[in-house]
TIZADO-302896 format. One line per field, with one value per residue: residue number from 0; chain; x, y, z of N, C-alpha, C in turn. Coordinates in steps of 0.1 Angstrom, whole numbers, plus 5000, padded with zeros to 4 digits. Atoms other than C-alpha are relative to their C-alpha. Example, Ala and Ser with C-alpha at 12.3 -4.5 7.8 and 13.67 -1.06 7.14 Angstrom:
2
k = c(0,1)
c = c(A,A)
nx = c(5009,4991)
ny = c(4988,4989)
nz = c(5000,5000)
cax = c(5123,5137)
cay = c(4955,4989)
caz = c(5078,5071)
cx = c(5009,4992)
cy = c(5012,5011)
cz = c(5000,5008)
This chain:
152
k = c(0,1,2,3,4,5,6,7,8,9,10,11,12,13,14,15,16,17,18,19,20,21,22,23,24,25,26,27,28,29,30,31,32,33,34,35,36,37,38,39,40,41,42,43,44,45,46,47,48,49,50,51,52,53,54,55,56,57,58,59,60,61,62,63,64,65,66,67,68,69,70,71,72,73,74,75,76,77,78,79,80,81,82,83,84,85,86,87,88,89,90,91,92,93,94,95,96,97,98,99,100,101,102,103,104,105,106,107,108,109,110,111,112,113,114,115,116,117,118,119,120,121,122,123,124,125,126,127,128,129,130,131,132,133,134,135,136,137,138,139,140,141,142,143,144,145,146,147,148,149,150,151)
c = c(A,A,A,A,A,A,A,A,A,A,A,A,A,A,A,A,A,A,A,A,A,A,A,A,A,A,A,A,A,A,A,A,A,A,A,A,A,A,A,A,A,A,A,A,A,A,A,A,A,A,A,A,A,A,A,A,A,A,A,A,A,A,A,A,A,A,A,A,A,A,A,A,A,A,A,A,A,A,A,A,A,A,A,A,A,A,A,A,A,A,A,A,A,A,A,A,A,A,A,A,A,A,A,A,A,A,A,A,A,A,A,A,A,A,A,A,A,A,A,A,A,A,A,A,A,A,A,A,A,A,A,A,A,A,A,A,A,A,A,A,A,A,A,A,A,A,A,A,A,A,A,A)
nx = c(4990,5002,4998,4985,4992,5002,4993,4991,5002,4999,4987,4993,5006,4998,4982,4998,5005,4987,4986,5006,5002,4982,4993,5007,4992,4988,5001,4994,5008,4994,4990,4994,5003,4995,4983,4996,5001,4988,4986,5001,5004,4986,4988,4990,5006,4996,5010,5002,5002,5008,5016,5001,5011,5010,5002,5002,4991,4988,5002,5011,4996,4996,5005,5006,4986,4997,5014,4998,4990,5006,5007,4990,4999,4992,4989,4992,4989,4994,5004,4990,4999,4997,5000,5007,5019,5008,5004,5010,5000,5013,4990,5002,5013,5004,4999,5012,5017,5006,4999,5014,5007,5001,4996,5013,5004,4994,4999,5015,5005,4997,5004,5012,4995,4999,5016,4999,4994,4991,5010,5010,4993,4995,5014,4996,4989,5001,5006,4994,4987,5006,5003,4992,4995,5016,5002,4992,5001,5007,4994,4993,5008,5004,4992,4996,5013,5005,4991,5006,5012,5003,5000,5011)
ny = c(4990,4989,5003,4995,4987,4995,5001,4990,4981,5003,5002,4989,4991,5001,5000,4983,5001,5006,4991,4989,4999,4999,4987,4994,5000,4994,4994,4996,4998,5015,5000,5002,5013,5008,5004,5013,5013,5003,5006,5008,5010,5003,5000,4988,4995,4980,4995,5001,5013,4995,4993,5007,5012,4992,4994,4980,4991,4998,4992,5001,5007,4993,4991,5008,5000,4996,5001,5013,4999,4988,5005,5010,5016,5004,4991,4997,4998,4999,5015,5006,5008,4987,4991,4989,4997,5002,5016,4997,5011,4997,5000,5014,4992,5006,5017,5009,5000,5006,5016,5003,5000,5011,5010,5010,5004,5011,5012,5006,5003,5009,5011,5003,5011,5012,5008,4998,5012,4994,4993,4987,4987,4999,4989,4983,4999,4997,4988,4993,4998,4992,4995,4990,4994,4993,4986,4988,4992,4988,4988,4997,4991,4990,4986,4996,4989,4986,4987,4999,4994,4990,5000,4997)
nz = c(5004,4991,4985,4997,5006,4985,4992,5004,4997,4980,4990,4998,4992,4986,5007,4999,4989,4995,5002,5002,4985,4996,4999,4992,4988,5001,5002,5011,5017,5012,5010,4992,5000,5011,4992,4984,5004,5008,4996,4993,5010,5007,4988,5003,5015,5000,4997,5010,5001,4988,5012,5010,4994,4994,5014,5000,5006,4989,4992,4997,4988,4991,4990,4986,4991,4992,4990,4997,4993,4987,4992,4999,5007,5007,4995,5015,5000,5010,5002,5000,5014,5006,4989,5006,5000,4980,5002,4990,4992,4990,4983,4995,5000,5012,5005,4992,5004,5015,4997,4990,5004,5008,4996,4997,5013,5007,4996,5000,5014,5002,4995,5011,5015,4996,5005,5015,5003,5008,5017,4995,4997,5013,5003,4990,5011,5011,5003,4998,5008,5014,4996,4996,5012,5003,4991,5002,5010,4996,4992,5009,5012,4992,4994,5015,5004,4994,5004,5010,4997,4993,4984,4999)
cax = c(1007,0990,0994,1034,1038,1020,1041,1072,1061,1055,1089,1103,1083,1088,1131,1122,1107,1138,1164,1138,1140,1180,1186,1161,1181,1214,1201,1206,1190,1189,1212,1231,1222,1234,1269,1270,1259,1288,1315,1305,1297,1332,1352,1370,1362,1375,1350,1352,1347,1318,1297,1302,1287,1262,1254,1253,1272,1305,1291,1260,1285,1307,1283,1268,1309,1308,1274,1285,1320,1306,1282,1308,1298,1322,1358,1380,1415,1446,1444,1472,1470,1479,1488,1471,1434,1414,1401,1365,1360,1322,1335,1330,1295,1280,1290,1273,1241,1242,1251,1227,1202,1207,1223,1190,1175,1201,1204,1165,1163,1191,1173,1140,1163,1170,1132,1139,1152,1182,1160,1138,1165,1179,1143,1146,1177,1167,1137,1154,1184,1160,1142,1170,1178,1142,1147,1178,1170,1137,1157,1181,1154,1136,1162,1175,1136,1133,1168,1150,1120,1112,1117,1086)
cay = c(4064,4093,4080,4078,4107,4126,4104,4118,4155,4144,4131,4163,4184,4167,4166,4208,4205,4190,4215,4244,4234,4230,4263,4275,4258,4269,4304,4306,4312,4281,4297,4296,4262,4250,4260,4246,4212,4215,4220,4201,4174,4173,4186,4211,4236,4267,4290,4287,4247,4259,4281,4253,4221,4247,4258,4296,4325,4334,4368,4347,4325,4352,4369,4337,4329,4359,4356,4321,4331,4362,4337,4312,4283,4286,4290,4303,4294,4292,4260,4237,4222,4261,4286,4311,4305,4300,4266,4268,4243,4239,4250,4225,4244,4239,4204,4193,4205,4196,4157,4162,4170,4147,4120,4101,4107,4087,4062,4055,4056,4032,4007,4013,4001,3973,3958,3959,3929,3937,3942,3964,3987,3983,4000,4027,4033,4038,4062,4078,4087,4096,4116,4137,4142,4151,4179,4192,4194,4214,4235,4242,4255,4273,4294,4298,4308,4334,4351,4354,4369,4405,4425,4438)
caz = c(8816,8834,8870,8859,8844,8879,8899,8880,8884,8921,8927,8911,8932,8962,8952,8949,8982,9000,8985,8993,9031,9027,9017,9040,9069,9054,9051,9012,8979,8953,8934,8964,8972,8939,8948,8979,8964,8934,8957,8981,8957,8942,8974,8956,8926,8911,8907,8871,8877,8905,8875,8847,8875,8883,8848,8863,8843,8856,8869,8884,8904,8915,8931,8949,8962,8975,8994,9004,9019,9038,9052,9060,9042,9019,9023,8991,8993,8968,8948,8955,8915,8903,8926,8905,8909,8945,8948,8968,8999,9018,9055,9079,9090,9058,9053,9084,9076,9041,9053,9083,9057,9028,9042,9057,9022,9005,9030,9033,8994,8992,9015,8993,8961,8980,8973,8937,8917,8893,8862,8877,8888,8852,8843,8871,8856,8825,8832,8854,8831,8798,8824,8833,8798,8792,8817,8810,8771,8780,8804,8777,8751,8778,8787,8746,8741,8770,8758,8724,8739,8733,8765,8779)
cx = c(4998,5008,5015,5004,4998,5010,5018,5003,4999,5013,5010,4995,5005,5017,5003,4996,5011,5013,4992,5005,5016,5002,4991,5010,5014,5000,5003,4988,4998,5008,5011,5007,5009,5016,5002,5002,5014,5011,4998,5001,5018,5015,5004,4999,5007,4986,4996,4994,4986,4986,5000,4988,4987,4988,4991,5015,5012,4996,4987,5007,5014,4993,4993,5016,5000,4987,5006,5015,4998,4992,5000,5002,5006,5012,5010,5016,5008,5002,5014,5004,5009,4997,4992,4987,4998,4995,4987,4999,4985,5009,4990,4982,4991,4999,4992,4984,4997,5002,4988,4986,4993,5004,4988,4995,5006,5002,4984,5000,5009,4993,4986,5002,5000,4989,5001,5007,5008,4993,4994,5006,5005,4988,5000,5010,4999,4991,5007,5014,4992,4989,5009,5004,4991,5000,5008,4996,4988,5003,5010,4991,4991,5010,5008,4984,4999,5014,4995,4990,5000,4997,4990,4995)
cy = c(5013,5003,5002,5011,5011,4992,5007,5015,5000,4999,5008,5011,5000,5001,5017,5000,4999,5009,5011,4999,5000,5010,5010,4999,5006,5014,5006,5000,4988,5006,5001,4985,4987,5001,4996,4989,4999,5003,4992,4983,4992,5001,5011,5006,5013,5003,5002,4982,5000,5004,4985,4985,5007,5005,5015,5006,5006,5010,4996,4993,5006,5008,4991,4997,5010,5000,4988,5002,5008,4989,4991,4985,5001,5003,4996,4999,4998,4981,4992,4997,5014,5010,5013,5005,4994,4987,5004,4984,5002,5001,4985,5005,4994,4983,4996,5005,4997,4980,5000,4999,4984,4986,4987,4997,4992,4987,4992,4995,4989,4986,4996,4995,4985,4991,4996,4993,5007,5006,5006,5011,5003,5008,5012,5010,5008,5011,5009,5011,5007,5012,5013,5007,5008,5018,5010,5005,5011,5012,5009,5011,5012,5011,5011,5009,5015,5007,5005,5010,5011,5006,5014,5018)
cz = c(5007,5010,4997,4998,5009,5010,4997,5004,5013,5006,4998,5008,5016,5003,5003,5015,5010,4998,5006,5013,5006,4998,5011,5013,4999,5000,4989,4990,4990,4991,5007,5003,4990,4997,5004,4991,4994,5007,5012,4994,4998,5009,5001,4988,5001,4999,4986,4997,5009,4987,4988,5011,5002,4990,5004,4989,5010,5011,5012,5016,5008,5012,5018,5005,5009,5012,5008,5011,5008,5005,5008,4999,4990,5002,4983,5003,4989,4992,4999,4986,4989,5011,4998,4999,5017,4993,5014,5008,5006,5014,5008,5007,4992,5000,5008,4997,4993,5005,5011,4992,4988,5002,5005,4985,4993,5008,5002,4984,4996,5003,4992,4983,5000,4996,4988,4996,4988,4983,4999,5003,4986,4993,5007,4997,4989,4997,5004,4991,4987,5007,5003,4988,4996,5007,4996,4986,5000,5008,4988,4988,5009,5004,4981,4997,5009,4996,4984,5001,5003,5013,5001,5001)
C-alpha cells in the first residue's frame, strides 16, 4: 500500500512538473497556465465559463485574461452565441506550444494503456477517478480552512 500510495504522489508530482515547464516555455504563471489549458481545452469560453473550468474567482481570472491577451496567447473576441459578452480563443501561438508540449505526452501514454487488458484499465479507471475526487475534496476544505484562518 505504501509503494502505491508514493507512486501516486510521484505521478502527481511529476504531472506538476510537466505543467511547470509549460508555463515556463509559454512564459506564464499557473494561474495563467490554467487558463490557457480551459480555453484551449474547450476551444471557446467566456470568461465567466474561463474562471468556473478554472475554479479561479472572477477578479482572479480577469486579471490572468488580461496578462494572457497582452502576451498574445489569448485572443478576446465578441461571442458569436450572444453578442454581448467576449468569447476567449488560445491564439494560434499558444496553441502550438501547448500541442507541441502535451501532445507526445498523450500519445506515448496512450500507447502505454495499450499493454493493459480491459479489466485492468477498468481498475486504472477507477483509481484514477476516486483519486481525483480525493484531491479535489481535500482542495476544497483546504482552501474553506485557510479562509477561516485568523490573519497573521
Amino acid at each position: 500500500m505504501d509503494r502505491v500510495a508514493a507512486a501516486a504522489a510521484g505521478f502527481g508530482a511529476a504531472a506538476d512538473a510537466v505543467n511547470s515547464a509549460v508555463a515556463a516555455a509559454l512564459g506564464v504563471n499557473r494561474t495563467d497556465l490554467t487558463i490557457l489549458g480551459a480555453v484551449h481545452h474547450a476551444g471557446r469560453l467566456t470568461a465567466g465559463d474561463a474562471a468556473t473550468a478554472a475554479r479561479l474567482s472572477p477578479a482572479a481570472t480577469s486579471a490572468a485574461i488580461r496578462r494572457l491577451v497582452g502576451a498574445g496567447l489569448l485572443r478576446r473576441e465578441i461571442d458569436p452565441k450572444d453578442r454581448r459578452r467576449a468569447a476567449l480563443t488560445v491564439t494560434e501561438r499558444a496553441g502550438a506550444i501547448i500541442e507541441q508540449a502535451y501532445e507526445p505526452i498523450g500519445r506515448g501514454g496512450r500507447t502505454e494503456l495499450e499493454r493493459w487488458k480491459s479489466e485492468e484499465l477498468t481498475i486504472i479507471e477507477s483509481f484514477l477517478t476516486t483519486g481525483i475526487q480525493f484531491q479535489q475534496h481535500h482542495a476544497a476544505r483546504i482552501r474553506t480552512w485557510a479562509k477561516q484562518r485568523p490573519a497573521s
